[in-house]
N, C-alpha and C positions, 0 to 999 in steps of 0.2 A: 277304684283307686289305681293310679297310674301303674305304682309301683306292683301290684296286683299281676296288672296283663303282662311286664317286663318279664317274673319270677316264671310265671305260667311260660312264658315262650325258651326264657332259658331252661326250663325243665325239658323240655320236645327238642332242646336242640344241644343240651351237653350229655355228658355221661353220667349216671345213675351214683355214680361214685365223687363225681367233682361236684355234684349238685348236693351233695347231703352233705360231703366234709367241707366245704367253702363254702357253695354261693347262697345255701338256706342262713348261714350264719349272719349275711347280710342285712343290716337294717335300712330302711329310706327317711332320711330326715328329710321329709315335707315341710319344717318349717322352714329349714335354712334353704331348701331346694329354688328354684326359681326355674322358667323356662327356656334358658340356655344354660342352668348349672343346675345339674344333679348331685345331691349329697347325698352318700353311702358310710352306713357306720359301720363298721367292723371289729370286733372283738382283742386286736391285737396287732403290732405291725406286721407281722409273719403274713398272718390272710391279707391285710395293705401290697402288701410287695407281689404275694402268689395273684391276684384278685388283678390286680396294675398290669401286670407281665402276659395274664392270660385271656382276661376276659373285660375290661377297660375297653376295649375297642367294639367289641362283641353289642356290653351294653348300650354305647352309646347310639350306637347303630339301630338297636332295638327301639328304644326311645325314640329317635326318629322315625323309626317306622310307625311306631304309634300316637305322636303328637305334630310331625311333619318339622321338627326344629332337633338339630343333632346339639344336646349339650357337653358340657365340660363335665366330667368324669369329676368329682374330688370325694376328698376321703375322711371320715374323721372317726378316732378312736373312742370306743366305747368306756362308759365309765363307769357300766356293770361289770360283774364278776365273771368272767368268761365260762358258758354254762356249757356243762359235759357231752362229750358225745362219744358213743357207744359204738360207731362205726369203724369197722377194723380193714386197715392195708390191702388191698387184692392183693396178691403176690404178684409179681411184675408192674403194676401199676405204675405207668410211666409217670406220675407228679413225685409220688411216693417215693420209689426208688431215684428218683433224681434231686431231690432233696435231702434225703438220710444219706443216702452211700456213697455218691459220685461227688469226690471232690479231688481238687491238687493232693491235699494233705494225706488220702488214704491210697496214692497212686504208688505203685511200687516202680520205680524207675530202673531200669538197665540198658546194656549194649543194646538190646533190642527194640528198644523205643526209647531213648533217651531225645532223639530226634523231633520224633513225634511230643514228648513230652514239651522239651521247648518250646517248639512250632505252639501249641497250646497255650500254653501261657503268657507268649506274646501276645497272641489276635486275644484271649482274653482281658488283656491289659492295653493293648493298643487297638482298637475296634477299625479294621479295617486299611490300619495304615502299614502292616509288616508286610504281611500276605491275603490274599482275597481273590476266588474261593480256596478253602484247607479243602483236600480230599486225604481223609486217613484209610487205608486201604491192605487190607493182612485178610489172614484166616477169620476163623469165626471162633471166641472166646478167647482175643489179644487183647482186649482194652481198650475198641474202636472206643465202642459205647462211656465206658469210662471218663477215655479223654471228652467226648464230646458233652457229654452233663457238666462232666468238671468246667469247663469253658464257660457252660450256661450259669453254673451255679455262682461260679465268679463274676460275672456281669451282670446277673440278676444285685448283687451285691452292691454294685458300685452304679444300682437306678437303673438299666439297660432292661430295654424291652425283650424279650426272649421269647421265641416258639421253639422248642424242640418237640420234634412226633420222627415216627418213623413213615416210609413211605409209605407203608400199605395204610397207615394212618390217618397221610395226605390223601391220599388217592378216596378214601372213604369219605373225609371231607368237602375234598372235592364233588364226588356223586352228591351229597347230602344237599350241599348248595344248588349245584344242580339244577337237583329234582327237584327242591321244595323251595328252602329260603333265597335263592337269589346268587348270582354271582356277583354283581358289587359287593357284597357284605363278605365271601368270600378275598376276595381283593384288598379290603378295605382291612380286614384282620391282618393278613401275610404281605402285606406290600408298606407295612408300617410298621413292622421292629429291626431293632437295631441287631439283631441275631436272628438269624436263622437257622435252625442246629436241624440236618435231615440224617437219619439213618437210613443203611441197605439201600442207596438209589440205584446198585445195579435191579431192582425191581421196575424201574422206570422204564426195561428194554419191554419192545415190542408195546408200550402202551400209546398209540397215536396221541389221544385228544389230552389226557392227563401231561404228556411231554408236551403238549403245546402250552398251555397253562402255566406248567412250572419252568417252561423258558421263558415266558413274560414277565414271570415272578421274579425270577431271578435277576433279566435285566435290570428291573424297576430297582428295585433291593440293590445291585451293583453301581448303576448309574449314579444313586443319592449315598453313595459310602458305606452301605451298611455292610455286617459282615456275614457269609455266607460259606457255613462249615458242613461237610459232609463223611458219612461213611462208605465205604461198599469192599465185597470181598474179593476184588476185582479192579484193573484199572478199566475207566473210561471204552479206550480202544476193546476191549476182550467180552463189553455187555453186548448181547446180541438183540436188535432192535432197538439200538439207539441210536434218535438222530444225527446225523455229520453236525447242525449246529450246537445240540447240545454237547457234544463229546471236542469239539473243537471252546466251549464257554469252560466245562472241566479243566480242560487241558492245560489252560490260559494263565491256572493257580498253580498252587506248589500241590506235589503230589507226595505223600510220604509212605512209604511201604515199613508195617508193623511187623515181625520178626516171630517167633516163638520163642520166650525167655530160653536160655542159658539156666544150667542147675544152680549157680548162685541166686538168680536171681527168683528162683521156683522156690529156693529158702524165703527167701525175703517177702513173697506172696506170700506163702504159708502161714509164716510169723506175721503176717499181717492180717490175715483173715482171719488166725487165733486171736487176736487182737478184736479184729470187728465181732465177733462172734462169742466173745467172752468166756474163751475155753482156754484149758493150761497145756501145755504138752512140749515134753522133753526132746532137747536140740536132736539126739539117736531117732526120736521120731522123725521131727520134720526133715530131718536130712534122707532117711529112710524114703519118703514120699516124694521126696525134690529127685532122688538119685529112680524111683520107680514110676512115677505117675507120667501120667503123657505130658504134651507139649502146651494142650488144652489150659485155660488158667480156668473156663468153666468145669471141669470136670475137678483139678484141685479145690473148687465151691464145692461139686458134690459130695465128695470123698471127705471132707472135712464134717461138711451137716450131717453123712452117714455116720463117722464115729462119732459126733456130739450125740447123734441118737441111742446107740448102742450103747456111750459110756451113761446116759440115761437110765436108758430100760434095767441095764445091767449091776450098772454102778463098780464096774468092775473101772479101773484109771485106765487111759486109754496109754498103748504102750506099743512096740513094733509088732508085737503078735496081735494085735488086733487090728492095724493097720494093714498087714498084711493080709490079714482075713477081708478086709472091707475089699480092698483092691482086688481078691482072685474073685470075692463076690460081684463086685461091678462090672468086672471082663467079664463074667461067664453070665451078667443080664443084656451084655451089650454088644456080646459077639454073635457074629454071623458068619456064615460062610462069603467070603468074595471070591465070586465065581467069574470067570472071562465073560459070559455073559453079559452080568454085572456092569463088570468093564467097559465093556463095547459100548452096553445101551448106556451109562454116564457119558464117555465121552465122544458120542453121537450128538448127544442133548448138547451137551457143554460147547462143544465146536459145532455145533449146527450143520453137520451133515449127517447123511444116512448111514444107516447100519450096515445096508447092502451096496455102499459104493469103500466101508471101511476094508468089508469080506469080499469085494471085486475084483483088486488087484489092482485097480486103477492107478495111472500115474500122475492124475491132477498134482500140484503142489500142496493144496491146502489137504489132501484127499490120505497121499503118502505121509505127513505129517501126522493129522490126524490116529494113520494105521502106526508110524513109528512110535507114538507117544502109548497106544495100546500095548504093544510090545512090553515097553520099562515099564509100567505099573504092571501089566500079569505078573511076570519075573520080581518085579516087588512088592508084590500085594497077593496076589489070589493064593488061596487055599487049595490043597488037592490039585497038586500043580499035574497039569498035563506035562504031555512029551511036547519039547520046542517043535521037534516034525508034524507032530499030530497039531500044534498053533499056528504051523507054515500055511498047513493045510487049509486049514478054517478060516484066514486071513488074507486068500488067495497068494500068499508068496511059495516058491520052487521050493524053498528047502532049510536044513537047521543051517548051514551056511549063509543064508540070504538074511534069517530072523537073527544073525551072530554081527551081520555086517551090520544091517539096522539098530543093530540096539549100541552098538559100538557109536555110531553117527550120531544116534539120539543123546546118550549120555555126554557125548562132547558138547554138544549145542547145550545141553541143562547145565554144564562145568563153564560154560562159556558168556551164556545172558538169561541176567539175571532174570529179566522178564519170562522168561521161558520156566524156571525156576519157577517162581512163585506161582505159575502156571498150573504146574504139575505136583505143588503142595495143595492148591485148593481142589485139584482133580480129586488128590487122592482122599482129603475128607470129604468131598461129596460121595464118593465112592461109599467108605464105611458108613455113612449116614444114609445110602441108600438100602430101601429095603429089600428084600429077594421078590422077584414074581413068580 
């Protein structure tokens, strides 16, 4: 049976998780079916919309691979009792999480992305015609992700075809087509929705043949109107290995920098996450955690799931002294020493030069930047702070005078543009996030 070999190839060719909660749900009406129209029964309009959105182009494809005639996709609802299943959520599971949690409605909006918020629910209300590409661009746990579901899940709403993955998603994708299935069918998926939702594309630096790819994609996708939204923690210009045409196709859109909430607005997280998360807790709390917790909105997720487990186990009401206990608990599982070391070798990586041209003394321009941006993060970052003379030293500079002028220079130029700013915010959490050697 036709539908037989289709099921089989979609099993080898999605994920172990979209094939058990969707695509086995699947029935093939053979009667109504014909050889240019495929009829699929489905359980409910929910699996209609997710099934249309994600894998509609997939099957049809398939089908022609196996009968040499691509049919029409149609759908029709079943008129059993929709029968159980037992499969449960992966945690991060991109369908999963983009459908329960990411929406407008559960976005906590402030000074700090208020911008971004907009920008969003334009392009998801007007496909293409406000702005096109969105690049949303902050730290890491601001709400890229948020805003960009939220977009999908709104247009997924109103019949829009939607792919949202992350890059390293695409890029898998990519190889898989590749190797095995073909790159027309590759093509034929991502050059045919009305959205394209990509996270983290500063991963796209340094990758040659996958940036070729997804500059074509993106033309095709541009040229016919559709709309093409993205993430990364970084603008454009600042990814290292990225092409001049892709980062000049970037550039071309609106670019929007996300912020780190404001304490009001760490209230309004909070009280929003007790909200998603079905837990009680008194305004002395949440204000407690908005006035102590970082800048992080993921690490307000952890801190929250820590005391729901605690007022758990415990059953004790969750209250500022237990709040406070979770928080010195979290600091002392997530601290590390940052050391100049540390330092150095991050922002080696990050700005793409060497360790041994930071510690030269060199006076390249990119080279002295580099050594002055070393500088303000030791002085504001490292532990077990050395002597500024004993830093001169290490750094090839004369002296604490020389490291007093530079850090004076540097900090004017962060007080100055913005881009430089945002720079040396995402420095310093790569910093913490890195691990010692």
């Amino acid at each position: 049976m036709i539908w037989e070999k289709v099921l089989s190839t979609l099993k080898e060719e999605v994920s172990p998780f979209d094939f058990e909660t969707y695509i086995s749900l699947i029935k093939y009406d053979e009667s109504a079916s014909k050889s240019n129209v495929a009829v699929l029964v489905v359980p409910n309009p929910y699996i209609e919309s997710w099934i249309k959105s994600n894998y509609a182009l997939k099957i049809a494809h398939i089908f022609e691979m196996q009968t040499k005639i691509k049919p029409e996709i149609r759908f029709s609802l079943s008129k059993e009792k929709p029968r159980k299943t037992h499969t449960k959520a992966k945690s991060g599971n991109m369908q999963v999480s983009y459908q329960s949690q990411y929406t407008f409605e559960n976005f906590v909006v402030g000074d700090s992305n208020r911008h971004a918020y907009t920008v969003a629910q334009m392009v998801a209300n007007t496909q293409a015609k406000a702005y096109n590409p969105v690049l949303f661009y902050g730290n890491t746990g601001l709400g890229k992700t948020h805003l960009l579901c939220s977009i999908g899940n709104f247009a997924r709403g109103s019949g829009k075809t939607v792919i949202y993955l992350t890059t390293e998603e695409f890029m898998n994708d990519f190889q898989r087509h590749l190797n095995t299935v073909g790159m027309d069918a590759f093509r034929d998926i991502y050059r045919n929705c009305d959205y394209l939702l990509i996270d983290d594309i500063q991963f796209l630096g340094g990758k040659v043949s996958l940036q070729e790819e997804f500059f074509n994609t993106f033309e095709a996708l541009y040229k016919t109107n559709k709309q093409i939204v993205m993430t990364s923690d970084k603008l454009p210009k600042q990814i290292q290995g990225l092409e001049e045409r892709l980062r000049s196709r970037f550039e071309s859109g609106i670019k929007i920098d996300i912020q780190p909430p404001g304490v009001e607005t760490r209230i309004q997280i909070i009280a929003q996450k007790c909200v998603d998360n079905k837990i009680s807790m008194e305004k002395e709390v949440i204000n407690y955690l908005a006035e102590n917790i970082s800048e992080n909105v993921r690490q307000i997720e952890g801190v929250i799931a820590k005391m729901r487990f605690h007022n758990a186990m415990t059953n004790q009401p969750i209250s500022v002294e237990m709040a406070k206990s979770v928080l010195d608990e979290i600091l002392l599982e997530n601290q590390e020493e940052i050391t100049v070391e540390k330092i150095v070798r991050v922002i080696a990586r990050e700005l793409n030069v060497k360790i041994s041209e930071i510690t030269s003394g060199s006076r390249v321009p990119k080279i002295v930047q580099a050594r002055h941006i070393v500088l303000y993060l030791i002085k504001d970052s490292a532990s077990n702070m050395e002597s500024m003379s004993s830093v001169a030293s290490r750094l090839g500079l004369k002296n604490h005078a020389t490291v007093s002028k530079a850090l004076t220079k540097i900090t004017k130029q962060i007080q100055e543009d913005e881009n430089l700013k945002h720079l040396i915010v995402n420095l310093k959490n790569k910093i913490q996030n890195e691990k010692n050697l």
